[in-house]
DOTIVEX-296233 format. One line per 5 residues: their letters; for each residue x, y negated, z negated of C-alpha. Coordinates in Angstrom, 1 decimal, padded with zeros to 4 digits. Last residue first. Layout:
DOTIVEX-296233
a> X,Y,Z ~ ...
***
This chain:
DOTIVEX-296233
xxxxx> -110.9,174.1,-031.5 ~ -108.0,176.7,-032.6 ~ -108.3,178.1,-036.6 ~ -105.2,178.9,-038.6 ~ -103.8,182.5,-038.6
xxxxx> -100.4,180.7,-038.9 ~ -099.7,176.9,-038.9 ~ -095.9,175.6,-038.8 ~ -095.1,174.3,-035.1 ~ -097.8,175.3,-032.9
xxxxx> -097.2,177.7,-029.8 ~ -097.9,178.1,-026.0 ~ -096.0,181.0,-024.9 ~ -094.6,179.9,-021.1 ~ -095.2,182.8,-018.1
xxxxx> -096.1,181.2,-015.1 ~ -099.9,180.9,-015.2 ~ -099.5,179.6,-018.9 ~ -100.0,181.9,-021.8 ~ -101.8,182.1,-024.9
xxxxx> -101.1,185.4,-026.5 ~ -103.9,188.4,-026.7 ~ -104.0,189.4,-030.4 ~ -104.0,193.3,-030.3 ~ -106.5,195.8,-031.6
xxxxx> -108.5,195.6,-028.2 ~ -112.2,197.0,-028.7 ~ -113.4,195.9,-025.4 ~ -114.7,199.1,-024.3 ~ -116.4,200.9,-026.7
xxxxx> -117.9,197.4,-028.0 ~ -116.3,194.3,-029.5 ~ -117.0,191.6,-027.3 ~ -119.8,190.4,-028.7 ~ -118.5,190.2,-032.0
xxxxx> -116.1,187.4,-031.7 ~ -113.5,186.8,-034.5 ~ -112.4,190.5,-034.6 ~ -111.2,190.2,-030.9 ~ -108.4,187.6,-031.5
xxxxx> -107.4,185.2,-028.8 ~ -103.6,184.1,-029.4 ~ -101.4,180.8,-030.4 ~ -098.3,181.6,-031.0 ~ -096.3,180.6,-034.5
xxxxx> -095.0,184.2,-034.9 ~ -097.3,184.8,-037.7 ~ -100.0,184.3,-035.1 ~ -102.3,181.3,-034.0 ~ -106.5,182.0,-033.9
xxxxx> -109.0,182.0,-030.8 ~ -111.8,184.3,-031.5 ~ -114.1,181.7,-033.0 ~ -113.7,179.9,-029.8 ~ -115.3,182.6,-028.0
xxxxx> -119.4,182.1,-029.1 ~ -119.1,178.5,-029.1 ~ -117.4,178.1,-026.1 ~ -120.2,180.1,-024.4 ~ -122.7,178.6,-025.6
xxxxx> -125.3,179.7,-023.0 ~ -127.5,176.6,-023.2 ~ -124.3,174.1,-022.9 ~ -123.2,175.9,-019.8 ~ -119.9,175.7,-019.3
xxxxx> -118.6,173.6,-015.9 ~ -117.2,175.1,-012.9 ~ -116.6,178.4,-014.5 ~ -113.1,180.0,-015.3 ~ -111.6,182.6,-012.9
xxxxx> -110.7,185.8,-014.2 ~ -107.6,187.2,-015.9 ~ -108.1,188.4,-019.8 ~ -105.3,190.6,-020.5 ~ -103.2,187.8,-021.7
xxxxx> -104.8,184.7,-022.6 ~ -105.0,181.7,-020.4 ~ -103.0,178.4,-018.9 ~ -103.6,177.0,-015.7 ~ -100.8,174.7,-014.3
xxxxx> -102.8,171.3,-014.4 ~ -099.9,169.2,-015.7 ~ -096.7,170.9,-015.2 ~ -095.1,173.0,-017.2 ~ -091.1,172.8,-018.5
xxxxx> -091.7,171.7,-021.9 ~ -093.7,175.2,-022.7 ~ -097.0,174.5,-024.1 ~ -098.4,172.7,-027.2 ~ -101.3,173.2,-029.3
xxxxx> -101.7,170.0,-031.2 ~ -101.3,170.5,-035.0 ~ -103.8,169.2,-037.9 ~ -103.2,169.0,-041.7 ~ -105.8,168.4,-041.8
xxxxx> -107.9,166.3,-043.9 ~ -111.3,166.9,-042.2 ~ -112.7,168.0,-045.2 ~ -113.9,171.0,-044.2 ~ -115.9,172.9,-047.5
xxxxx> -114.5,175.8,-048.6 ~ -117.2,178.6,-049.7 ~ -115.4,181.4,-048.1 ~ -111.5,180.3,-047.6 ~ -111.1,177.8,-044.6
xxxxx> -108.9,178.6,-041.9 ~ -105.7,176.0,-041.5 ~ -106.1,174.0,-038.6 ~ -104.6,174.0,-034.8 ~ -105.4,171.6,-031.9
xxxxx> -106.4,172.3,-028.5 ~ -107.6,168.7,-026.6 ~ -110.8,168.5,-025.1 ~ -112.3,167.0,-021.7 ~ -114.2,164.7,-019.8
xxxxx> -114.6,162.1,-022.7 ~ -117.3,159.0,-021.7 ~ -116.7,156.0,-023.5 ~ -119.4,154.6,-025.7 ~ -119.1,155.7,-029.3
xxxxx> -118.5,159.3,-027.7 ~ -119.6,160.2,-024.2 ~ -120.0,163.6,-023.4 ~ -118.6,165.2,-020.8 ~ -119.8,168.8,-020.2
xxxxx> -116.6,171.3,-021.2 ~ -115.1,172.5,-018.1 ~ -111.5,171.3,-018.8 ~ -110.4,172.7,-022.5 ~ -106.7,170.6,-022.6
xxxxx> -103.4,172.6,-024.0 ~ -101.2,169.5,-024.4 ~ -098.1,167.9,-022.6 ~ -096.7,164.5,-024.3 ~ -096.3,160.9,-023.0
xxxxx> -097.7,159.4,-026.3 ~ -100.1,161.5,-028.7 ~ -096.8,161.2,-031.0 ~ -097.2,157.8,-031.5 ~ -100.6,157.7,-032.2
xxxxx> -099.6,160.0,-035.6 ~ -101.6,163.1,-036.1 ~ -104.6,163.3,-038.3 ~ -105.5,160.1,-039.3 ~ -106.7,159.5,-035.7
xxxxx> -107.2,163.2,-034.2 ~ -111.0,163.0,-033.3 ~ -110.0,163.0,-029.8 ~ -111.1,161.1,-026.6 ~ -110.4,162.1,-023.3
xxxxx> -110.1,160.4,-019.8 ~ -109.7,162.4,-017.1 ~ -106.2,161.4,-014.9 ~ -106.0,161.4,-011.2 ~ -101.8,159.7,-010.6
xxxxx> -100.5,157.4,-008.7 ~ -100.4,155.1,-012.2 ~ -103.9,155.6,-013.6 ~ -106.8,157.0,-011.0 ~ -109.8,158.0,-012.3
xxxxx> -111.6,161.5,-013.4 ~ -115.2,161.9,-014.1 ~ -115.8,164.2,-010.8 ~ -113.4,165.0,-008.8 ~ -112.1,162.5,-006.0
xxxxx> -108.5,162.8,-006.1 ~ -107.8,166.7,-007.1 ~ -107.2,167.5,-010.0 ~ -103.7,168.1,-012.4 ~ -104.6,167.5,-015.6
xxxxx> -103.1,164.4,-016.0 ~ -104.4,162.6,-019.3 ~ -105.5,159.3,-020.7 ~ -106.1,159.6,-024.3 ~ -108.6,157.6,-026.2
xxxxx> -108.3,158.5,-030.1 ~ -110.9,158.8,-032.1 ~ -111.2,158.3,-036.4 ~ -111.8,154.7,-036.7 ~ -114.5,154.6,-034.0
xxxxx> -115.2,151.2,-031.2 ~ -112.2,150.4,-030.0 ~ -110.7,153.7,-030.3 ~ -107.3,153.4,-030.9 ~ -105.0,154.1,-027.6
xxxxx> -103.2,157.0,-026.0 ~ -101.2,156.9,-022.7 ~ -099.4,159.5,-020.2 ~ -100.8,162.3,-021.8 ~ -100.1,165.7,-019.8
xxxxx> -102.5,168.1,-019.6 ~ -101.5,171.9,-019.2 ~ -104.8,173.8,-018.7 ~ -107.9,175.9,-019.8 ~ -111.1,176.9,-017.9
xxxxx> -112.9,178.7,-020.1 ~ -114.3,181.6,-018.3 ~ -110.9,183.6,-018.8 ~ -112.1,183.7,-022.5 ~ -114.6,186.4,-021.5
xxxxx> -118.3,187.2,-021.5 ~ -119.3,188.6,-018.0 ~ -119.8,186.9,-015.2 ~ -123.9,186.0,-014.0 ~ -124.9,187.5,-010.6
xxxxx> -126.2,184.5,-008.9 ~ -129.7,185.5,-008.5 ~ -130.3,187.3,-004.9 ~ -133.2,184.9,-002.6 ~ -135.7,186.9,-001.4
xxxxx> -135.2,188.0,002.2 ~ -138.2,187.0,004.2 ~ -140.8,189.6,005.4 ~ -140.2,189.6,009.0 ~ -143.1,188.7,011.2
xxxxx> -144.2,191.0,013.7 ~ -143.4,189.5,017.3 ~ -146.1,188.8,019.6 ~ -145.7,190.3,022.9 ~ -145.4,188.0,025.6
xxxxx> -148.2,187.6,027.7 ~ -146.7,187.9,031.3 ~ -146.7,184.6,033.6 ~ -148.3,185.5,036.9 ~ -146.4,184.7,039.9
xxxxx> -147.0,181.5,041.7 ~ -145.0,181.8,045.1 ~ -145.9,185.4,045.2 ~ -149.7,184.6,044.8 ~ -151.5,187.8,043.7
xxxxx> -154.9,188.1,044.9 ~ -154.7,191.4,046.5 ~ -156.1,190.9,049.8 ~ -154.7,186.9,050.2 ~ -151.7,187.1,048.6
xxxxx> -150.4,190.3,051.0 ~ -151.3,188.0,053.6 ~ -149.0,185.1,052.5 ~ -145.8,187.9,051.8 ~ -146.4,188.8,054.9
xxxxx> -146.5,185.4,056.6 ~ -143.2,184.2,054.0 ~ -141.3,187.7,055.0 ~ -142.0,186.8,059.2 ~ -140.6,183.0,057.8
xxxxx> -137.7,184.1,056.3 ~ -136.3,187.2,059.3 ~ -136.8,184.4,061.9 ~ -134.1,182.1,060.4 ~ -133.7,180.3,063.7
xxxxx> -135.5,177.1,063.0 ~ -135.0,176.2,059.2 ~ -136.9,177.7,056.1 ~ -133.9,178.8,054.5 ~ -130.5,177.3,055.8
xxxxx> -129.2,179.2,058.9 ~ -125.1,179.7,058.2 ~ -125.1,183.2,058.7 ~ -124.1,184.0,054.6 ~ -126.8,181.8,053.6
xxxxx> -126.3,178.5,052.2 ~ -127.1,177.4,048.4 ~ -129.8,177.7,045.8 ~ -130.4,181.3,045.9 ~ -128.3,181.9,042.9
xxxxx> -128.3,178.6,040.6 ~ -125.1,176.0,041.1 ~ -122.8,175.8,038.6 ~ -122.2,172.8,036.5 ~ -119.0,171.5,036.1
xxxxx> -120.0,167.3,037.2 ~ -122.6,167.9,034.8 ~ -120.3,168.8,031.2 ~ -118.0,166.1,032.5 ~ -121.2,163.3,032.4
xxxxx> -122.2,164.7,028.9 ~ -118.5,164.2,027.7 ~ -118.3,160.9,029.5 ~ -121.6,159.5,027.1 ~ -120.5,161.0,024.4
xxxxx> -117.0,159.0,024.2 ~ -119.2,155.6,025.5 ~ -121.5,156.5,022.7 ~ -118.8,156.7,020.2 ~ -117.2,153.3,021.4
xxxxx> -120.1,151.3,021.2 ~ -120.4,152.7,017.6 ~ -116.5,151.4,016.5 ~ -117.4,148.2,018.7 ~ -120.4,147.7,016.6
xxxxx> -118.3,148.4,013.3 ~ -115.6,146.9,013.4 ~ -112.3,148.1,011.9 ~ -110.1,145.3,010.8 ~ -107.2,145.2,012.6
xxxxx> -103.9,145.6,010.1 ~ -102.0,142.7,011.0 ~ -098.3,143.0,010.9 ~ -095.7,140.5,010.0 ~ -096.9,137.4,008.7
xxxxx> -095.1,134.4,008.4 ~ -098.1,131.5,008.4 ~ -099.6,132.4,005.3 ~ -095.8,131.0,003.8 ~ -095.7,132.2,000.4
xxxxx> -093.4,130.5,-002.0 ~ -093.9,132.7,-005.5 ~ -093.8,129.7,-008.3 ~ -091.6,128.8,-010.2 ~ -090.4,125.5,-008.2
xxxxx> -094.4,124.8,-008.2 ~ -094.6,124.5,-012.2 ~ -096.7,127.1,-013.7 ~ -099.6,125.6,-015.0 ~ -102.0,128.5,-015.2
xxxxx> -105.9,127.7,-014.7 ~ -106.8,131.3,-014.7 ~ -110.2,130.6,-013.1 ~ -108.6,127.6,-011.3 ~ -106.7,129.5,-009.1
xxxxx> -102.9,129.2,-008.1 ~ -100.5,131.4,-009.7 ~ -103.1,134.1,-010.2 ~ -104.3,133.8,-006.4 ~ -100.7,133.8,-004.7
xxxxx> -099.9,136.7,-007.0 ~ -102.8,138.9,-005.9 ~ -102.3,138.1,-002.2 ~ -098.9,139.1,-002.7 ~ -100.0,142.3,-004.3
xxxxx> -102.3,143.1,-001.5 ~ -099.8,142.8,001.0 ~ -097.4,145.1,-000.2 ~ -095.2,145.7,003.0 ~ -095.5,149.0,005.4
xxxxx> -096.3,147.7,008.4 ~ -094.8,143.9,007.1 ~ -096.2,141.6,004.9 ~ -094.2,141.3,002.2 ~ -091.8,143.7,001.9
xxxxx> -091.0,142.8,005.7 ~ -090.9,139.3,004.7 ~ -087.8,139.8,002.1 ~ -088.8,140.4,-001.7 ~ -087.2,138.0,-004.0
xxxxx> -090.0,136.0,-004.9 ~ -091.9,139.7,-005.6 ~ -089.4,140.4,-008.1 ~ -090.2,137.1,-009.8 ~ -094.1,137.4,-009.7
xxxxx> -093.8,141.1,-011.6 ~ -094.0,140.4,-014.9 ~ -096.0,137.1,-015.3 ~ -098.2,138.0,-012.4 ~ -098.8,141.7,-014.2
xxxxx> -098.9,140.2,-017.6 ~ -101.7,137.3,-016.3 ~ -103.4,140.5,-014.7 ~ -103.5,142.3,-017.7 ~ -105.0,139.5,-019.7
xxxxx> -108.3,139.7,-017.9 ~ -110.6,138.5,-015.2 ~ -113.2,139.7,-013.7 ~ -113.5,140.4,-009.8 ~ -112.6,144.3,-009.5
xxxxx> -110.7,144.6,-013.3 ~ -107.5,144.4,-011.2 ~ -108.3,141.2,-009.9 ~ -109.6,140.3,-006.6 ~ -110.0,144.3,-005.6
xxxxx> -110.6,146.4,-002.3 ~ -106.9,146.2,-001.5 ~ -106.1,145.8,-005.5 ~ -105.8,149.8,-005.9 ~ -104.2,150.5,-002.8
xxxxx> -101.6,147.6,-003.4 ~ -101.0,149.2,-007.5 ~ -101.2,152.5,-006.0 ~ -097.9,151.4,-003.8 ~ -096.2,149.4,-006.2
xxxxx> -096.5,152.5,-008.9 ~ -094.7,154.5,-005.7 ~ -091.9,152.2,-005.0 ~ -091.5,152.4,-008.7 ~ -091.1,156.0,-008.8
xxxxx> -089.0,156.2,-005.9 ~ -086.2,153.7,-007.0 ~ -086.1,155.5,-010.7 ~ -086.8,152.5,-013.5 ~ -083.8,150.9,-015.0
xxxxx> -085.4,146.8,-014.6 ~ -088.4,147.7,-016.2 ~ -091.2,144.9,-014.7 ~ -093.0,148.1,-013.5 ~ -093.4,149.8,-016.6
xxxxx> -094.7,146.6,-018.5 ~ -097.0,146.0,-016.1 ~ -098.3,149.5,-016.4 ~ -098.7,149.7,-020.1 ~ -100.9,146.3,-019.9
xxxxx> -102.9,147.9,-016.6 ~ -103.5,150.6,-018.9 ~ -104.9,148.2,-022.1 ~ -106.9,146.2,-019.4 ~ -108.8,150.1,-018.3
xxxxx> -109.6,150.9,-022.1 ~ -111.1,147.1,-022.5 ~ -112.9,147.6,-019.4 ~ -114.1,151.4,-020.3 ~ -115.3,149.9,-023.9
xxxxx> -116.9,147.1,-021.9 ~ -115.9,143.3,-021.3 ~ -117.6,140.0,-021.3 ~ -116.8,137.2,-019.4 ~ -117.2,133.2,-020.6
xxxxx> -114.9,133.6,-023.1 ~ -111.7,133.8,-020.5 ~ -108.9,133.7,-022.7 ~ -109.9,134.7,-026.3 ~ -112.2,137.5,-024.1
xxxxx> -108.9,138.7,-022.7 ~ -107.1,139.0,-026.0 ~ -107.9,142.1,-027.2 ~ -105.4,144.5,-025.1 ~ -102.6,142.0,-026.1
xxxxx> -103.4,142.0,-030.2 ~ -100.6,144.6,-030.9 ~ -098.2,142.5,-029.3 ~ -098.8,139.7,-031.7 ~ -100.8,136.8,-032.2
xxxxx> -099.1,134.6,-035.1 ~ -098.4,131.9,-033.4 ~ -102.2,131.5,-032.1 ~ -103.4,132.0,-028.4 ~ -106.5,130.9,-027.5
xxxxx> -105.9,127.1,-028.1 ~ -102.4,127.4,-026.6 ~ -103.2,128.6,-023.6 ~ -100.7,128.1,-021.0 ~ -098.2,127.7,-023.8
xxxxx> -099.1,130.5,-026.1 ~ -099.6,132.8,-022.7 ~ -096.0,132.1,-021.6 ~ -094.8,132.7,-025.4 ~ -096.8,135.6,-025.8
xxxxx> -095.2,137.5,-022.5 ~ -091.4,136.4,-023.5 ~ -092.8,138.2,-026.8 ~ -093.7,141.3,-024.9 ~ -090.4,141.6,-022.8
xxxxx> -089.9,140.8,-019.3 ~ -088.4,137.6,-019.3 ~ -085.1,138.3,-017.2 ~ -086.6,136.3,-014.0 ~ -087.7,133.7,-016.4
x> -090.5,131.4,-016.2
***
């Protein structure tokens, strides 16, 4: 193995010799992403397993590139120790072809890497454990001789990251609790009447005349009238009407308006065949969320939705790559062929003439914004401001009713058109103008050669 051998036919030859009855002379590059069932026929892989193998392919490759910026790789090696810290192999505890590229790729930076990078405070442990296990398992049954292999000594490690445990971490709640409530006593202030008098007598004792001559009259007063001043009488207390309860307010529903669409800048940092439908694409795209929302993943640092697109045939694969699209983000996922898409992608199409059947021969154009946004910058039409909903509701149809409305110019912009959607064409709403597509900071999105074509 080769520390210069980072290309995908340096890749086929060191799977062609480790596995020469899976791996033919005339597999190619193009057949990587498939191959993991050659290789390992006793697991079986699904559409989001086989989508996941062909990032982690894309990803090897970018971290075995030998020009890549310093803090951009420092921070793919960092998701990649995250992601494997909880993982054997980077499918979870399957394996697959991407993690024979990733050991092939990256096992002779690691041998260089000094102990700190290994296993010190702020080393990739993780990845060296990964390595060690490729290089030396029987599931992947590599024969990699032992002077290329990564040397790891299990002996030289430099920081230990404690597991946390879980009785002591409970022990040492209720210790915490415990002194609070004790702190909370020792402040406690003591009740009126409860401590010395004034002359220094203590109630009740010898010399505090004026208590017990109050105590006999209070004691014969008892006795003719009933009333026991040590005992008083508890009052009734009064019953309190009850309040009707507040009903509940219904969620005043927002008007009809683009701005309920939640548009955005996506950014597609890979795009694949289908594996499972001719005419989809599978798209992994930035749209800028937050780690942890719903139907999103992590690819490369970075939360991405996946999306898939009935553009294959329509626009080249190769232009889906690394580009920034107009992306429809509170559709409901739906999952298509077996994957699960969590969003659209804009694309333009000439308007049919009355009685013209769709074809679904394009030509088709991807709505594109300015070159300077980021992914997740919101992107609307202006005049309509307003915050989109969470997620559309398929019932009210609300993309259906607007998206007729949205149209591109003769200026190559893409706009929202009032005479397309006659719901909002009253007294009011009766705008004469096409509203352009704009991002939050200012950018026209456009197409390159369609006018008054249709946007879906």
């Amino acid at each position: 193995m080769s520390d210069s051998s980072t290309s995908p036919t340096a890749l086929l030859e060191f799977l062609k010799s480790n596995y020469p009855s899976a791996v033919s002379s005339s597999t190619s590059e193009a057949d990587l992403p498939s191959l993991s069932h050659q290789l390992f026929p006793s697991s079986s892989y699904t559409d989001n397993e086989k989508i996941e193998t062909s990032q982690w392919l894309t990803t090897s490759s970018r971290l075995a590139t030998p020009n890549e910026d310093e803090a951009k790789h420092a921070e793919r090696l960092g998701s990649l120790n995250i992601h494997l810290s909880t993982r054997t192999t980077l499918l979870g505890s399957k394996p697959s072809v991407a993690d024979l590229a990733l050991y092939y790729r990256l096992a002779p930076a690691v041998k260089l890497w000094s102990a700190e990078e290994r296993t010190g405070e702020h080393g990739y442990h993780h990845i060296v454990r990964f390595i060690d296990f490729v290089q030396n398992a029987p599931l992947f049954g590599l024969s990699v001789k032992e002077e290329d292999k990564v040397a790891i000594d299990l002996n030289d490690i430099k920081f230990v990251h404690k597991p946390v445990d879980a009785k002591e971490e409970k022990e040492r709640k209720r210790k915490e609790k415990a002194a609070a409530t004790a702190a909370e006593d020792s402040q406690t202030t003591i009740p009126v009447g409860k401590g010395k008098r004034e002359d220094g007598v203590k109630p009740g004792e010898v010399g505090a005349t004026g208590d017990i001559a109050h105590k006999a009259e209070e004691k014969v007063q008892g006795a003719t009238t009933g009333d026991d001043p040590q005992h008083p009488k508890k009052e009734k207390k009064e019953k309190k009407e009850k309040q009707p309860k507040p009903q509940k307010q219904a969620a005043k529903e927002a008007p009809l308006s683009p701005c309920l669409i939640d548009l955005r800048v996506g950014h597609i940092l890979k795009a694949i065949n289908h594996p499972n439908a001719d005419s989809l694409y599978v798209s992994t795209v930035a749209c800028g969320d937050p780690p942890g929302t719903d139907n999103t993943s992590e690819y490369e640092g970075q939360v991405v939705r996946t999306v898939c697109s009935g553009l294959n045939g329509l626009v080249p694969l190769e232009e889906m790559q690394g580009r920034k699209i107009v992306a429809v983000c509170n559709l409901k996922p739906v999952t298509m062929r077996g994957i699960k898409s969590a969003a659209m992608v804009l694309a333009a199409s000439p308007r049919l003439r009355e009685e013209e059947e769709d074809n679904h021969k394009g030509p088709v154009e991807l709505v594109t914004p300015p070159a300077d946004a980021k992914a997740g910058e919101r992107v609307l039409f202006e005049g309509w401001a307003g915050e989109p909903e969470a997620v559309l509701n398929p019932k009210k149809k609300v993309w259906e009713t607007l998206q007729p409305g949205f149209t591109t110019t003769e200026g190559l912009e893409v706009g929202f058109d009032l005479g397309g959607v006659p719901q909002l064409q009253d007294g009011e709403n009766d705008r004469k103008t096409t509203a352009k597509l704009v991002t939050s900071s200012g950018g026209t999105c456009t197409v390159k050669s369609l006018t008054n074509a249709v946007v879906r």
